[in-house]
The first five atom37 places (N, CA, C, CB, O) and aatype in JSON, in Angstrom:
{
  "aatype": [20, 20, 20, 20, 20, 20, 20, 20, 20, 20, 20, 20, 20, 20, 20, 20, 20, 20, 20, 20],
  "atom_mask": [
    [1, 1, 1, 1, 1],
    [1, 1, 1, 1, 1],
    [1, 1, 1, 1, 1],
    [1, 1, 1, 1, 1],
    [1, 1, 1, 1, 1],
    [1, 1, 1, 1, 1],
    [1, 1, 1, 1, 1],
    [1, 1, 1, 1, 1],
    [1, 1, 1, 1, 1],
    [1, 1, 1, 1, 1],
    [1, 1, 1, 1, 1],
    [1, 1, 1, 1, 1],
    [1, 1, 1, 1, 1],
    [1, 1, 1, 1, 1],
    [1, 1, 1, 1, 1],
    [1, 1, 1, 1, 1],
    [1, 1, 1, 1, 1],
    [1, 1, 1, 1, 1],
    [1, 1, 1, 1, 1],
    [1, 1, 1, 1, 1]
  ],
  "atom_positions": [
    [[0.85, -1.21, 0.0], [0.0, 0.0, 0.0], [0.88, 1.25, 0.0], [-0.96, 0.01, 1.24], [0.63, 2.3, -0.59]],
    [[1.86, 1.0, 0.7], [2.52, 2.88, 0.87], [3.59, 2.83, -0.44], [3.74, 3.36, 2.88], [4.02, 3.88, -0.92]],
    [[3.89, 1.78, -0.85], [4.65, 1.64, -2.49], [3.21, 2.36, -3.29], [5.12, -0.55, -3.18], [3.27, 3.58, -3.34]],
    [[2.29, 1.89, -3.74], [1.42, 2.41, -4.66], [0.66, 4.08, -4.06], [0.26, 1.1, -4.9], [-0.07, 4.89, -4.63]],
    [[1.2, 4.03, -2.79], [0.7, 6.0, -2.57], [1.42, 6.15, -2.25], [-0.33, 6.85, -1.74], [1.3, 6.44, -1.06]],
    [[3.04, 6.15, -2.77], [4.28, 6.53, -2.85], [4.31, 6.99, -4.15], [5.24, 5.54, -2.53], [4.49, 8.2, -4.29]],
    [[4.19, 6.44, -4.95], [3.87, 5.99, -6.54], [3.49, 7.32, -7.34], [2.45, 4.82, -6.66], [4.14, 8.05, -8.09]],
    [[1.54, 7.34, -6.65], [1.05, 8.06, -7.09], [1.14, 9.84, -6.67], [0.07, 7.41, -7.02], [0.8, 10.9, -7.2]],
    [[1.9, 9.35, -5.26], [2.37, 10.95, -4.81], [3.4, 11.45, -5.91], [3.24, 11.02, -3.14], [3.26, 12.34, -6.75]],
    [[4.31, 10.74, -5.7], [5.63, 11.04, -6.82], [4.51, 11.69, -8.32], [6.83, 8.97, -7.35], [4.35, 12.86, -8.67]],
    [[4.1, 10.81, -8.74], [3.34, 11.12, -9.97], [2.54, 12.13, -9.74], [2.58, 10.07, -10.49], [2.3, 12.82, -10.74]],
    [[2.03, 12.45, -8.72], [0.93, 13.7, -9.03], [1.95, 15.11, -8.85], [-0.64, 13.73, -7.65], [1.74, 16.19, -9.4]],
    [[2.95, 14.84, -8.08], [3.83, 15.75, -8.04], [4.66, 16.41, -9.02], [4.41, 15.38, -7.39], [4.98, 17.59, -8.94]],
    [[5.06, 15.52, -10.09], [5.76, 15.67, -11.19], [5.15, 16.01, -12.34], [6.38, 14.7, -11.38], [5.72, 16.35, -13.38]],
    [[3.5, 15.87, -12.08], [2.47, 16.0, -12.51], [2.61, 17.79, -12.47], [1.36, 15.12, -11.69], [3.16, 18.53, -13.29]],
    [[2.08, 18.03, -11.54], [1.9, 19.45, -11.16], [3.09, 20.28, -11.5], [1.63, 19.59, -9.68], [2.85, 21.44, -11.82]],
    [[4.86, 19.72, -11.48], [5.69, 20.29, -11.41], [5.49, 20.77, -12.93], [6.79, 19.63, -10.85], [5.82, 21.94, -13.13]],
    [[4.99, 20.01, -14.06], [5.32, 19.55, -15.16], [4.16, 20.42, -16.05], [5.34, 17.91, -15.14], [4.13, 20.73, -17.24]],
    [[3.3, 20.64, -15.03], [2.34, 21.67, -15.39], [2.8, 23.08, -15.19], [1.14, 21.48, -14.64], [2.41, 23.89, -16.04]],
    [[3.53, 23.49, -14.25], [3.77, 24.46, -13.87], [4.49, 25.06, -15.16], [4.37, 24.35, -12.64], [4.93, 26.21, -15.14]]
  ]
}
């Protein structure tokens, strides 16, 4: 569980960075 909302933190983060 904290691997896959590790995962998706990383990803929403890089997400947002990537938006910015």
């Amino acid at each position: 569980l904290a691997y896959a909302l590790g995962r998706k933190l990383k990803e929403a983060v890089e997400s947002n960075k990537r938006s910015t």
